[in-house]
Backbone of each chain as ProteinMPNN parsed JSONL, in Angstrom:
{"seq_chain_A": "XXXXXXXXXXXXXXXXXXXXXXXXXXXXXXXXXXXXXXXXXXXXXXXXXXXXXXXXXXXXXXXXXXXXXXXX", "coords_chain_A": {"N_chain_A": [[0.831, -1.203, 0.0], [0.933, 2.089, -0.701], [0.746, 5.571, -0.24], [-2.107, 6.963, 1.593], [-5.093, 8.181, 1.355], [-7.262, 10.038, 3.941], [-9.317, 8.775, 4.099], [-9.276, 6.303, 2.565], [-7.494, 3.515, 1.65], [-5.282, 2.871, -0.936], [-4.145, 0.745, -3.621], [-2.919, 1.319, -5.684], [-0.23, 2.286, -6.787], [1.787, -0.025, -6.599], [0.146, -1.712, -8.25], [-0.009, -0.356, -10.343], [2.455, -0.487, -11.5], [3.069, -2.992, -11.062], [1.687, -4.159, -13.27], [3.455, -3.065, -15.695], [2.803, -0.15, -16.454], [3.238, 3.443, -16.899], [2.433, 6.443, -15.125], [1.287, 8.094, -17.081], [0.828, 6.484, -19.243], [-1.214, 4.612, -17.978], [-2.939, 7.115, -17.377], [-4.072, 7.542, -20.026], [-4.886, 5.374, -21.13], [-7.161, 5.205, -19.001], [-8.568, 7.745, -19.33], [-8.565, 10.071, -18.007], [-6.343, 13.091, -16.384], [-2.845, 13.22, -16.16], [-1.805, 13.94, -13.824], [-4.574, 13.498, -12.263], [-4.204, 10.375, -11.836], [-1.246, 10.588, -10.42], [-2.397, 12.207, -8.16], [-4.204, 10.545, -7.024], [-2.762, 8.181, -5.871], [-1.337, 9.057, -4.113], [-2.839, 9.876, -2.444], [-4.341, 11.805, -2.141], [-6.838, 12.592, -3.739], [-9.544, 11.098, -4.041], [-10.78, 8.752, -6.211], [-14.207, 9.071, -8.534], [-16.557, 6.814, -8.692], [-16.855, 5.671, -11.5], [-14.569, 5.914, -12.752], [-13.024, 5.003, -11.149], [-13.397, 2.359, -11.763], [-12.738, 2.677, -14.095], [-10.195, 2.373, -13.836], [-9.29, 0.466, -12.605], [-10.129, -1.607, -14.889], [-8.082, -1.023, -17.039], [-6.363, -2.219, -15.451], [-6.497, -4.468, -14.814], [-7.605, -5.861, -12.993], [-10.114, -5.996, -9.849], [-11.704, -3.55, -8.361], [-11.936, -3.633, -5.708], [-8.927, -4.448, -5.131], [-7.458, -2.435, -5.544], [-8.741, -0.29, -4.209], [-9.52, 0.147, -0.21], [-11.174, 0.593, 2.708], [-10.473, 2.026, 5.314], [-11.025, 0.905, 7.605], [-11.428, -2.149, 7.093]], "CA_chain_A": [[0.0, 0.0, 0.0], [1.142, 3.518, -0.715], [0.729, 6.847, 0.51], [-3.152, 7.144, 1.904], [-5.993, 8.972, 1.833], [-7.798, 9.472, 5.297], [-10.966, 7.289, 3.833], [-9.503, 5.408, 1.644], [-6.504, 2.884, 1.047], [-4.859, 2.973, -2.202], [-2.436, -0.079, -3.79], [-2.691, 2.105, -7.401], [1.17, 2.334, -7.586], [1.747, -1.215, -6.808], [-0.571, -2.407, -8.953], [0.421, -0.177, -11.875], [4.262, -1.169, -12.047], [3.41, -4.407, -11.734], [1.272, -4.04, -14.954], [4.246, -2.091, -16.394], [2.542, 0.6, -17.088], [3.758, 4.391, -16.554], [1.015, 7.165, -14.355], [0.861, 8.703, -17.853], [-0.039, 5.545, -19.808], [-2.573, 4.655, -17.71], [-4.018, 7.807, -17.506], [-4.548, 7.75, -21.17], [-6.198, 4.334, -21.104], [-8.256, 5.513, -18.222], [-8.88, 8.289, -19.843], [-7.415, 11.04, -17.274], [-4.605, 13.228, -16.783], [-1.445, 12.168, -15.452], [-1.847, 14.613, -12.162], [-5.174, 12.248, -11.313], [-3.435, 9.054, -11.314], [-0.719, 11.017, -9.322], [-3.279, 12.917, -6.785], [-4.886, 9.004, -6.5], [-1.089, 7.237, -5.551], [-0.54, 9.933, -3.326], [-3.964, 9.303, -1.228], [-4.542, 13.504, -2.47], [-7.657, 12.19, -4.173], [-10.338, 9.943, -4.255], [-11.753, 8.971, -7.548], [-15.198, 8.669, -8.817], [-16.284, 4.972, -9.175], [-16.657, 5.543, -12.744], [-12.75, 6.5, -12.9], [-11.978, 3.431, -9.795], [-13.221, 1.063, -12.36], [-12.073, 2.761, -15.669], [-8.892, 2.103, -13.672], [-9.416, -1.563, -12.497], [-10.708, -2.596, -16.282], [-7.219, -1.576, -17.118], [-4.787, -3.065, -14.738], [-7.044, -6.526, -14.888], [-8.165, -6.203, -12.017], [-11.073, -5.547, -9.203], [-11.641, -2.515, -7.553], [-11.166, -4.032, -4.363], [-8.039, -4.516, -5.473], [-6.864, -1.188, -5.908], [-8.936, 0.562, -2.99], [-9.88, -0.369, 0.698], [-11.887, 1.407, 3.288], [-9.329, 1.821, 6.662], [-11.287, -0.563, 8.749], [-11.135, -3.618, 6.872]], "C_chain_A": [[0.872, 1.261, 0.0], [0.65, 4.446, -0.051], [-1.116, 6.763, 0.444], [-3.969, 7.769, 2.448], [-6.672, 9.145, 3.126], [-8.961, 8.055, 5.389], [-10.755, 6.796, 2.988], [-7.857, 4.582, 1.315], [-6.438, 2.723, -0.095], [-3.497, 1.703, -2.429], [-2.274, 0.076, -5.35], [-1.305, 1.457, -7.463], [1.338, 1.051, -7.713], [1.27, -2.147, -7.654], [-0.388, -2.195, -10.597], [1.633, -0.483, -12.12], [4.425, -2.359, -11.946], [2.874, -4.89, -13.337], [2.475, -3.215, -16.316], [3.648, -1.038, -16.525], [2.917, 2.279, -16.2], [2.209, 5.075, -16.053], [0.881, 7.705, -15.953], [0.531, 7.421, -19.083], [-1.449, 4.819, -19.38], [-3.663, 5.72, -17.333], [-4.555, 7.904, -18.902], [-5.884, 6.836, -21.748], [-7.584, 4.888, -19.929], [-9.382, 7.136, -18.725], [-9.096, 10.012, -18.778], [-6.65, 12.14, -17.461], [-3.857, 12.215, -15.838], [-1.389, 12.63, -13.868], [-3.107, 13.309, -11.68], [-4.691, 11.556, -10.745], [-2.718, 9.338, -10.144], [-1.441, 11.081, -8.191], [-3.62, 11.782, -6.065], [-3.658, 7.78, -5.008], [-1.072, 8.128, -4.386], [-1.717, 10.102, -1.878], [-4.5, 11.224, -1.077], [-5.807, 13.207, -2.945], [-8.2, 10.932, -4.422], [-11.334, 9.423, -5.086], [-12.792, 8.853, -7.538], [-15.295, 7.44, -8.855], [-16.664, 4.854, -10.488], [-15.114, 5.317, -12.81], [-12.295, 5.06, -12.184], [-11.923, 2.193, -11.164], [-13.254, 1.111, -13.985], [-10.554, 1.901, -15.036], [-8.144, 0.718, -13.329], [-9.518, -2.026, -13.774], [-9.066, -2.807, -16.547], [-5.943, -1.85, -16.772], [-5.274, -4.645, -14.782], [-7.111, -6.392, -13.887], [-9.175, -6.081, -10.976], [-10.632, -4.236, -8.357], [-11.032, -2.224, -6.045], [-9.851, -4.241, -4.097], [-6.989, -3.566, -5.496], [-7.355, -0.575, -4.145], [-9.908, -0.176, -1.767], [-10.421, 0.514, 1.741], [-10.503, 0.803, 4.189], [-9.88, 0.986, 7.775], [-11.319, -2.078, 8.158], [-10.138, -4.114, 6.741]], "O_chain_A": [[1.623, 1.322, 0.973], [-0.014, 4.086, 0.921], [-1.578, 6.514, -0.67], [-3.961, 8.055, 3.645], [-6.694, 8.027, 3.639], [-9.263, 7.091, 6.093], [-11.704, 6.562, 2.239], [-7.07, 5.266, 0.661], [-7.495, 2.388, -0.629], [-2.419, 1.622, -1.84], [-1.709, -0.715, -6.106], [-1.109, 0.373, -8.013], [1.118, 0.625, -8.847], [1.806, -3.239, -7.839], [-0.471, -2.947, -11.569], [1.824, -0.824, -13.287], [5.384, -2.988, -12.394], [3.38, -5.615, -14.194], [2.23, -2.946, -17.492], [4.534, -0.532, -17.214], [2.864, 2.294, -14.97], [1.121, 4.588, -16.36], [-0.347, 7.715, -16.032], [-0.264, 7.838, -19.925], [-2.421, 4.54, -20.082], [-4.84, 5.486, -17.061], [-5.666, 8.433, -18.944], [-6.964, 7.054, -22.297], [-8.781, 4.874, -20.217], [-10.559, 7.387, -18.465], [-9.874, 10.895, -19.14], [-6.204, 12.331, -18.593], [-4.039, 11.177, -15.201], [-1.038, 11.92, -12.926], [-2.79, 12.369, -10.951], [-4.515, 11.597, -9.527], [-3.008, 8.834, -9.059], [-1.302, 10.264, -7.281], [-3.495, 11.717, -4.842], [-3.786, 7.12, -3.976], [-0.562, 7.509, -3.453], [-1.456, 10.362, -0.703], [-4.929, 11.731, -0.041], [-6.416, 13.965, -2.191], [-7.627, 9.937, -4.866], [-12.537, 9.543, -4.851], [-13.093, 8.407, -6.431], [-14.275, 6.775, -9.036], [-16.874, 3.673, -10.761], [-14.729, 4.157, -12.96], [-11.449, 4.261, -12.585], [-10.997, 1.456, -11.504], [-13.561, 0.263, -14.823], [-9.97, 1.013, -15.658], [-7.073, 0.172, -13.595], [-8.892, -3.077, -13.906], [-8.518, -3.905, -16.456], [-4.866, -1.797, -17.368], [-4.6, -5.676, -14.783], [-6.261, -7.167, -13.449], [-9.735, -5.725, -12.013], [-9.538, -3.99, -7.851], [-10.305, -1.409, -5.478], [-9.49, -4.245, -2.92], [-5.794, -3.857, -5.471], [-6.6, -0.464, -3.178], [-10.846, -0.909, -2.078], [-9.887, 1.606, 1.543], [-9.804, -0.196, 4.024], [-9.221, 0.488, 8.688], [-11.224, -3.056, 8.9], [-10.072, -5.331, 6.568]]}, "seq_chain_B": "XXXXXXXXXXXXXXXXXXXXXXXXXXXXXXXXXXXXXXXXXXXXXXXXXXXXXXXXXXXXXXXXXXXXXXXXXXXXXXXXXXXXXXXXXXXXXXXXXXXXXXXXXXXXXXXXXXXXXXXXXXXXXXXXXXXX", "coords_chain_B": {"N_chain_B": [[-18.296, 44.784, -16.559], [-17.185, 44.756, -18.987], [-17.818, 42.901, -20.457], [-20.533, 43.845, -20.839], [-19.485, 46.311, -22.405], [-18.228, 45.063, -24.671], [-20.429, 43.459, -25.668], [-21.864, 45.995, -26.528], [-20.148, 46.998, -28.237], [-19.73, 45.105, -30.26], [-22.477, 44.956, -31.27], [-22.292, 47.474, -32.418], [-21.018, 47.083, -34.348], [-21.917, 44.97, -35.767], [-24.275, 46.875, -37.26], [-26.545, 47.219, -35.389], [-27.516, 49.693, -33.03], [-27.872, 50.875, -29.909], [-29.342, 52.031, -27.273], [-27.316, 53.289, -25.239], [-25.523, 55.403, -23.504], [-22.704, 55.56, -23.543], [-19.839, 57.292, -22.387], [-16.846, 59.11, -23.166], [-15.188, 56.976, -24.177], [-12.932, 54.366, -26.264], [-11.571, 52.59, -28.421], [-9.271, 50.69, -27.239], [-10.554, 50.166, -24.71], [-12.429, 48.302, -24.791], [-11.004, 45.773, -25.486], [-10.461, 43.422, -23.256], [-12.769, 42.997, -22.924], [-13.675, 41.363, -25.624], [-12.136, 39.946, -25.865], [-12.471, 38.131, -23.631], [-14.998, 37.304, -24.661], [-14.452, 36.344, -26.846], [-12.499, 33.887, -26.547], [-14.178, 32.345, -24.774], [-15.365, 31.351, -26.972], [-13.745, 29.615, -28.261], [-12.886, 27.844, -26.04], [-15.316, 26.852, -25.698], [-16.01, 25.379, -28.257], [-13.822, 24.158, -28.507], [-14.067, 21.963, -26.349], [-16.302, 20.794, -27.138], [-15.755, 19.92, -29.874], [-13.41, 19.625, -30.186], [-9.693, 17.382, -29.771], [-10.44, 14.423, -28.33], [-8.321, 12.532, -26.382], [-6.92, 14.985, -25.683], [-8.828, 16.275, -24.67], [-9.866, 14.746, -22.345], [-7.202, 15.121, -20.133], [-7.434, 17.965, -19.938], [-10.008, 18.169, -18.738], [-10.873, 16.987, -16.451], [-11.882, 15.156, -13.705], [-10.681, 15.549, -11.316], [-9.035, 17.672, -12.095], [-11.477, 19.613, -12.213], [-12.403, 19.207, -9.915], [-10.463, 20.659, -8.416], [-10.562, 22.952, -9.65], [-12.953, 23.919, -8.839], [-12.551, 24.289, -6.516], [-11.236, 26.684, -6.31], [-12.74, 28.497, -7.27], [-14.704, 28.3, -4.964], [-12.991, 29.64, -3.156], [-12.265, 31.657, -3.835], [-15.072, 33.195, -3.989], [-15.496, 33.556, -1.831], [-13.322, 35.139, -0.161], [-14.033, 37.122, -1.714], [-16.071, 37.736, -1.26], [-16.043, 38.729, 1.434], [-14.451, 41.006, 0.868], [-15.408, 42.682, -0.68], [-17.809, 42.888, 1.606], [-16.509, 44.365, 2.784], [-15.0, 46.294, 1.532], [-17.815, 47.635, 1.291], [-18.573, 48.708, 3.661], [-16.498, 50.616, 3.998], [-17.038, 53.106, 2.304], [-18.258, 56.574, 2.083], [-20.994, 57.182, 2.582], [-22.188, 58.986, 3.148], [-21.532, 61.134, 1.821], [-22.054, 60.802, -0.87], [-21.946, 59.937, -4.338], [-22.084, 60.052, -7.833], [-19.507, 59.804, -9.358], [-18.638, 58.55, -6.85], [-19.655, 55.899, -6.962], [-18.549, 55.099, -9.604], [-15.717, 54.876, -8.467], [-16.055, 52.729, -6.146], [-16.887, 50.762, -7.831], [-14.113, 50.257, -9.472], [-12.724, 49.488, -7.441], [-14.003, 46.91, -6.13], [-13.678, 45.958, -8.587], [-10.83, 45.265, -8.712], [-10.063, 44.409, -6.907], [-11.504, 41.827, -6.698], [-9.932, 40.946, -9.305], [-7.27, 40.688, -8.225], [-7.934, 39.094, -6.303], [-8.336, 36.489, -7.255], [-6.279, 35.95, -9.191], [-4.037, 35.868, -7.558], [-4.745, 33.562, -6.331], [-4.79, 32.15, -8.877], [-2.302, 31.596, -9.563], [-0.891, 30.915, -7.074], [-1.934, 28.163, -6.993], [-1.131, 27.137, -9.846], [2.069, 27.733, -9.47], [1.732, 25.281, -7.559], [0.699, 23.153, -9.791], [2.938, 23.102, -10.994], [5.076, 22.42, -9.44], [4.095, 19.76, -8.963], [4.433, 18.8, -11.314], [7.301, 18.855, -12.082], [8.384, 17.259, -9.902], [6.243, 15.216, -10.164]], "CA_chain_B": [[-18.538, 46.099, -16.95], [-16.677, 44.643, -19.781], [-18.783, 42.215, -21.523], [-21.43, 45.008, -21.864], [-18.809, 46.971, -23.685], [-17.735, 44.353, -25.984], [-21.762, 43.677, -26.323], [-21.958, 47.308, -27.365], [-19.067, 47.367, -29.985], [-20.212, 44.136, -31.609], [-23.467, 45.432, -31.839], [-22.127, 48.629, -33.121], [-20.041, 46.409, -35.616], [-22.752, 44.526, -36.775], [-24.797, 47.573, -37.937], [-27.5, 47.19, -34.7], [-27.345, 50.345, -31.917], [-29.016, 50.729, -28.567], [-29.336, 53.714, -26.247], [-26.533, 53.256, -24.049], [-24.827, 56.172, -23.589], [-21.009, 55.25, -23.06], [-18.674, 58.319, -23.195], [-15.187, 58.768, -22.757], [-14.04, 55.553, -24.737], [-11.745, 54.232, -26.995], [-11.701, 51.123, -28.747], [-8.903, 49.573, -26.707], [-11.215, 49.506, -23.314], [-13.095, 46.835, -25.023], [-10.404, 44.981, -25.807], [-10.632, 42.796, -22.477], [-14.036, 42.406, -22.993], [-13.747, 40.956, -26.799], [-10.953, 38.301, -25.192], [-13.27, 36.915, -23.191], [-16.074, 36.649, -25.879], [-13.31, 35.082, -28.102], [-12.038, 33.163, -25.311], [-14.969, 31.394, -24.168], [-16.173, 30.731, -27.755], [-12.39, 28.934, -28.422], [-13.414, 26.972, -25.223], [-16.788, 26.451, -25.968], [-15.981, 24.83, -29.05], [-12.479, 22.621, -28.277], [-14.688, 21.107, -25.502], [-17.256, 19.303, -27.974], [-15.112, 19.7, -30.789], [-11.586, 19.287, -29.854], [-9.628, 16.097, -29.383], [-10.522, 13.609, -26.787], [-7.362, 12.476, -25.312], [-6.638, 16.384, -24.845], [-9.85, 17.343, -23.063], [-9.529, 14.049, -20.966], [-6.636, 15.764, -19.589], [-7.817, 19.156, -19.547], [-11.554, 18.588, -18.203], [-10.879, 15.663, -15.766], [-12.756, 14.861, -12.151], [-9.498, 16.063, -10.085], [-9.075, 19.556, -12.302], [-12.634, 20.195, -11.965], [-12.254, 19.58, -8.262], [-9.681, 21.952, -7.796], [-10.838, 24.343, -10.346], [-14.274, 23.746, -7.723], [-11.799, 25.153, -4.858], [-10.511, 28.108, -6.425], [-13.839, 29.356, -7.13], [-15.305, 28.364, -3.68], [-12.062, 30.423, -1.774], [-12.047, 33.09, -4.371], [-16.148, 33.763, -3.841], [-15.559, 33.83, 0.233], [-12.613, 35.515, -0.12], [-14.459, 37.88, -2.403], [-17.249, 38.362, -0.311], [-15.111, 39.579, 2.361], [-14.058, 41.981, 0.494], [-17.253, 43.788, -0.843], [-18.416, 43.68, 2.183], [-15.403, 45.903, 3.643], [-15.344, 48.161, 0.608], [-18.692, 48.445, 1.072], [-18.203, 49.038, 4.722], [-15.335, 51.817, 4.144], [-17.435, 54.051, 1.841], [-19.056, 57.488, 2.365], [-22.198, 58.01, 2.187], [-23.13, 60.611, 3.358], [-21.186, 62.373, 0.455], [-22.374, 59.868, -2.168], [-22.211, 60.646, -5.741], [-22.043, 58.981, -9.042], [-17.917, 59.852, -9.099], [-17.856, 57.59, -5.501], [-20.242, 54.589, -7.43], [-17.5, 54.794, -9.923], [-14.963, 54.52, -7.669], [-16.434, 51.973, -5.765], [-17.197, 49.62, -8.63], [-13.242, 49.965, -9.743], [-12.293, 48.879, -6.112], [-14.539, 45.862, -6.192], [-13.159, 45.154, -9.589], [-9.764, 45.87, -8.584], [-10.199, 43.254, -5.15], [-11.913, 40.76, -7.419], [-8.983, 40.799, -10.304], [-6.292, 40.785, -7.653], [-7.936, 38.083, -5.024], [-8.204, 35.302, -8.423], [-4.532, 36.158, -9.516], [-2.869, 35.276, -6.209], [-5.22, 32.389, -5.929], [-4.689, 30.72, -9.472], [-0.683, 31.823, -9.279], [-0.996, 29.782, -6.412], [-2.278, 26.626, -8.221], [0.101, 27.073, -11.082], [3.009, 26.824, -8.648], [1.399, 23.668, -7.381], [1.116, 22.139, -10.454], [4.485, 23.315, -11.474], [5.984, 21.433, -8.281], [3.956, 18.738, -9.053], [4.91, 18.565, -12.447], [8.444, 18.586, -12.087], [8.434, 16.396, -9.198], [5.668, 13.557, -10.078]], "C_chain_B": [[-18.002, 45.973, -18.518], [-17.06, 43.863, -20.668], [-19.775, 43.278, -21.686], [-20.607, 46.019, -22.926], [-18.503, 46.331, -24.978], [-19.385, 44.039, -26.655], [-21.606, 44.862, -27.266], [-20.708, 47.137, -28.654], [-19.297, 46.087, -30.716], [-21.424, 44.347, -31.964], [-23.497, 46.203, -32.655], [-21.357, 48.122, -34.904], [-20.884, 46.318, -36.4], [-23.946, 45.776, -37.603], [-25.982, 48.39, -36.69], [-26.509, 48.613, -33.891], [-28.204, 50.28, -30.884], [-28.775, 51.876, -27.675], [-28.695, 53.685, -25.471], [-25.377, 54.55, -24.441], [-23.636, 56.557, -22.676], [-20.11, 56.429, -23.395], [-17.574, 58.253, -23.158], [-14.742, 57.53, -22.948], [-13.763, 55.301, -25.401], [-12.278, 52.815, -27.019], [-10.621, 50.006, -27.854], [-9.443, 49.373, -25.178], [-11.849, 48.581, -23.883], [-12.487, 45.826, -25.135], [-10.864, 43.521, -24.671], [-11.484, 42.098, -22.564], [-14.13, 41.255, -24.158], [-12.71, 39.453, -26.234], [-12.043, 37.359, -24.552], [-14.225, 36.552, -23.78], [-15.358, 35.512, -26.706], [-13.062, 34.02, -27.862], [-12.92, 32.244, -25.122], [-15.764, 30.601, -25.115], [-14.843, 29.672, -28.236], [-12.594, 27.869, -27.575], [-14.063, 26.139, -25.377], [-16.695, 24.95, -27.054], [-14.819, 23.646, -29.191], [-12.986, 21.508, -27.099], [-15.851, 19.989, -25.645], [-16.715, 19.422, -28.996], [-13.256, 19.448, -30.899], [-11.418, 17.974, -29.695], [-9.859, 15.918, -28.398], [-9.511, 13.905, -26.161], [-6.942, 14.024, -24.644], [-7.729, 16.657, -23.992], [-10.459, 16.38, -22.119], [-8.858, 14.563, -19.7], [-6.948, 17.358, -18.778], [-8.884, 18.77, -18.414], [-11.977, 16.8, -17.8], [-11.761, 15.68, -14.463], [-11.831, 15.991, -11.598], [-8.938, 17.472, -10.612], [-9.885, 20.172, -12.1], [-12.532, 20.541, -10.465], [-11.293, 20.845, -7.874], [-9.44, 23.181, -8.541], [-12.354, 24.936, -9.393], [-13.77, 24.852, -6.584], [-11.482, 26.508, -4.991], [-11.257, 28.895, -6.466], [-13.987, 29.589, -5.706], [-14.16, 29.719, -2.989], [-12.045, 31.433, -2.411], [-13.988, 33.99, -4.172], [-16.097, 33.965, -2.529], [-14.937, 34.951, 0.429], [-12.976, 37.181, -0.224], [-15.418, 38.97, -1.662], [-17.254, 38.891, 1.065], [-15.426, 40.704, 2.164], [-14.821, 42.894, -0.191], [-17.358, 43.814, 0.41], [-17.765, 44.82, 3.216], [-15.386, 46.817, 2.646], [-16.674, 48.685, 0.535], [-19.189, 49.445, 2.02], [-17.713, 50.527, 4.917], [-16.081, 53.139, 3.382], [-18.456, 55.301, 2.579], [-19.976, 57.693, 2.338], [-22.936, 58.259, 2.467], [-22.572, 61.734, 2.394], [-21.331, 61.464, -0.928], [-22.585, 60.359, -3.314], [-21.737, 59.847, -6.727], [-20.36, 58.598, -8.68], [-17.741, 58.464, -7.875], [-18.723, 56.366, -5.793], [-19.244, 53.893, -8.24], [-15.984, 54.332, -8.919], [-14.94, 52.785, -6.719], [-16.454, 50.527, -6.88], [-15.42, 48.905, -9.156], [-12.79, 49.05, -8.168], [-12.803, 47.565, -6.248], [-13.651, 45.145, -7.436], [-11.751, 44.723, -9.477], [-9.141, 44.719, -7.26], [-10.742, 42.257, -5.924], [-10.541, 40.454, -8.23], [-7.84, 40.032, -9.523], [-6.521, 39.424, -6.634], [-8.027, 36.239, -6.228], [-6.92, 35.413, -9.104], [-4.036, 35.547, -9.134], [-3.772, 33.634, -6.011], [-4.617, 31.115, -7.32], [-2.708, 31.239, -9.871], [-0.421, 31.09, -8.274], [-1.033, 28.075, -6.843], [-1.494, 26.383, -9.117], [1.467, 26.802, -10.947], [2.986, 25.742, -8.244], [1.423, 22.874, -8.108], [2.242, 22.007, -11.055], [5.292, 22.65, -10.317], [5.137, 20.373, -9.086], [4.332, 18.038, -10.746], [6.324, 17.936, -12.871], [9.101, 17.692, -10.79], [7.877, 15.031, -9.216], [4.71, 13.462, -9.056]], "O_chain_B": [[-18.275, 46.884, -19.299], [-16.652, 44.075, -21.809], [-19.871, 43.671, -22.848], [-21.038, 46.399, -24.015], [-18.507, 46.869, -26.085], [-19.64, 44.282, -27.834], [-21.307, 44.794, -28.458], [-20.814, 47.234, -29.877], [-18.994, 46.095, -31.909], [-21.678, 43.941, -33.098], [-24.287, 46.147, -33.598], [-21.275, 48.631, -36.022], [-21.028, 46.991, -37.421], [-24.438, 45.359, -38.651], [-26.319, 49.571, -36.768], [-25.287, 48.717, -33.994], [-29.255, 49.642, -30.967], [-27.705, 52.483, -27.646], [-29.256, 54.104, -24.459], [-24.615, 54.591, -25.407], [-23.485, 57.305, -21.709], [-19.663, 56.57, -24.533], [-17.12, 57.11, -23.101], [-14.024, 56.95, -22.134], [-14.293, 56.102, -26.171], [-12.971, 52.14, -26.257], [-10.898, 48.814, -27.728], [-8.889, 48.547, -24.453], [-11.787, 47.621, -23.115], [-13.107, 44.778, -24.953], [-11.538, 42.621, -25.172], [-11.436, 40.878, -22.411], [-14.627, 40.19, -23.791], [-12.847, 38.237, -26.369], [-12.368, 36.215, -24.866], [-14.551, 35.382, -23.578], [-15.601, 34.353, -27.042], [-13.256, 33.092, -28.648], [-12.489, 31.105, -25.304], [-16.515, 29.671, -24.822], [-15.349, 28.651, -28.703], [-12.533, 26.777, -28.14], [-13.816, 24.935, -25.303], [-17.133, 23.831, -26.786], [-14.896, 22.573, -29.79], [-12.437, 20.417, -26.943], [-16.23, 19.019, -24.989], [-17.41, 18.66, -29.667], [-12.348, 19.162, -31.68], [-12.381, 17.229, -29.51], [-9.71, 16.711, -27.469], [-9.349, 14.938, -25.511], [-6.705, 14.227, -23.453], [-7.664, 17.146, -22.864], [-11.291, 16.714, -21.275], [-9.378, 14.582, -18.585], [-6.783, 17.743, -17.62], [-8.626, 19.048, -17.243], [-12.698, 15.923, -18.276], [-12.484, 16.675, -14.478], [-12.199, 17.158, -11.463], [-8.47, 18.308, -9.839], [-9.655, 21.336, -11.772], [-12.556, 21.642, -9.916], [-11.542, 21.778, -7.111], [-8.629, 24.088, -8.355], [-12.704, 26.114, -9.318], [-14.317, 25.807, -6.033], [-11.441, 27.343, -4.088], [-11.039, 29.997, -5.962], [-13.619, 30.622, -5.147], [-14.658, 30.662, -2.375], [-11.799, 32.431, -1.732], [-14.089, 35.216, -4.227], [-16.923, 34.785, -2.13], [-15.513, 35.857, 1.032], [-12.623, 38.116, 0.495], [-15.518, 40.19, -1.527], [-18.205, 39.367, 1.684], [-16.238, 41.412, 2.759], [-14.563, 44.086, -0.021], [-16.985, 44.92, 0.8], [-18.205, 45.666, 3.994], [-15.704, 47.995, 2.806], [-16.946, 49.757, -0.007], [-19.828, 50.472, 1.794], [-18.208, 51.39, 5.642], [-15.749, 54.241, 3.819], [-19.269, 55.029, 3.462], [-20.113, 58.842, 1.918], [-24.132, 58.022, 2.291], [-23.008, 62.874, 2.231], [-20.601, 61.622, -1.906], [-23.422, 61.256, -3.419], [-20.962, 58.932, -6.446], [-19.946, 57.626, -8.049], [-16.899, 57.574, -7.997], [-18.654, 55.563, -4.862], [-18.91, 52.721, -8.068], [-15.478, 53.214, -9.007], [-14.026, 51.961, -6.708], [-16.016, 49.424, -6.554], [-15.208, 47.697, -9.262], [-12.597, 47.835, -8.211], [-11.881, 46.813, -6.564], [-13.071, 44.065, -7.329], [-11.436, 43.761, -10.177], [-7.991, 44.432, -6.928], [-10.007, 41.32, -5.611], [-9.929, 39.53, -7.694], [-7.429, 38.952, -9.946], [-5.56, 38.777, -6.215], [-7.768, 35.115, -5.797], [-6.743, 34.38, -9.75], [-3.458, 34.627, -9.713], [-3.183, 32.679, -5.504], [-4.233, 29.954, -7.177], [-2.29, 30.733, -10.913], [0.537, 30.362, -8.533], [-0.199, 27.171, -6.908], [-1.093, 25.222, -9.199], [2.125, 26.073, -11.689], [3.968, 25.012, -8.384], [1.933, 21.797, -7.798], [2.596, 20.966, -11.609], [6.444, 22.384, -10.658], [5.723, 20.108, -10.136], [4.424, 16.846, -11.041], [6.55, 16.984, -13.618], [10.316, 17.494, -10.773], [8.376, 14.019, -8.723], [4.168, 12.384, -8.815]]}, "name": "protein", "num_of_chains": 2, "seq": "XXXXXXXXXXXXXXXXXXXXXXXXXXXXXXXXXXXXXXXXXXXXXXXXXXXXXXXXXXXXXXXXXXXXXXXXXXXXXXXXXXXXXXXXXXXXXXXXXXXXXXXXXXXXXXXXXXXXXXXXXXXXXXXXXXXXXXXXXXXXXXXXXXXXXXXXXXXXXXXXXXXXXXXXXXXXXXXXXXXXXXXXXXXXXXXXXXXXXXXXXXXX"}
């Protein structure tokens, strides 16, 4: 897990360098800028769940995956 | 004060007049005004006609949001500040001259309190830019 929001765990970065992919390639697929992705990694912002699961479709993986509420 | 001027001189362009009786001006006080007509139709139009991937970037969740903030702190900010210039004025010697006056001040505290705010922001994304 990376740097985190107060309400919300984030394992973005982790998840995108294991996909290879750079914050500015997947903002393109996600359809983004490159600051989002950043603001997201950095626990600065907390996306829409349109955006959570533009961003899950493409790393391959679930949402849950990416973000966690701080009590579970 | 400046979109009614640029109103008026494109009206005056197009052939149409109207009873507003503007004295003391010159074609480059409109200028300002005509920018932002220009301006917002340049906008207007790269935002359903422009490329995608660019106005992904541009006109995202997380710019909106903190294009959201700059308003919100620049209308508080704002509203301060009217209500101390409106506070500080005379009147009991009130006269057109001190409406004028008054309206530049407001404009003058408006211009100046959205400056420092998105000069602010612009440093931010300029750190964050060159940092990641």
């Amino acid at each position: 897990m990376g740097k985190h929001h107060q309400n919300l765990l984030n394992n973005l970065e982790e998840l995108r360098k294991k996909a290879g992919l750079t914050q500015q390639q997947l903002s393109e697929s996600a359809e983004v800028s490159r600051k989002s992705i950043n603001a997201i990694e950095n626990g600065i912002y907390v996306p829409s769940t349109v955006l959570a699961l533009k961003i899950a479709k493409t790393l391959g993986c679930k949402v849950e995956d990416l973000f966690k509420l701080p009590n579970n | 004060m400046q979109i009614f001027y640029a109103t008026y001189l494109l009206l005056n362009l197009f052939g149409y007049t109207i009873e507003w009786h503007i004295s003391n001006h010159d074609l480059f006080m409109f200028i300002p005004g005509i920018l932002v007509f220009v301006g917002s139709g340049i906008l207007t139009a790269s935002y359903y006609l422009g490329d995608k991937k660019n106005n992904n970037i541009l006109y995202d969740e997380y710019t909106a949001l903190r294009y959201y903030k700059i308003a919100a702190i620049g209308y508080a900010v704002n509203g301060i500040g009217i209500f101390i210039l409106f506070s500080i004025q005379d009147w009991s010697n009130w006269s057109f001259q001190s409406a004028n006056n008054m309206i530049y001040q407001i404009a003058a505290f408006a211009w100046l309190v959205f400056g420092i705010l998105l000069t602010i922001f612009s440093i931010g994304d300029y750190k964050e830019f060159k940092n990641g």
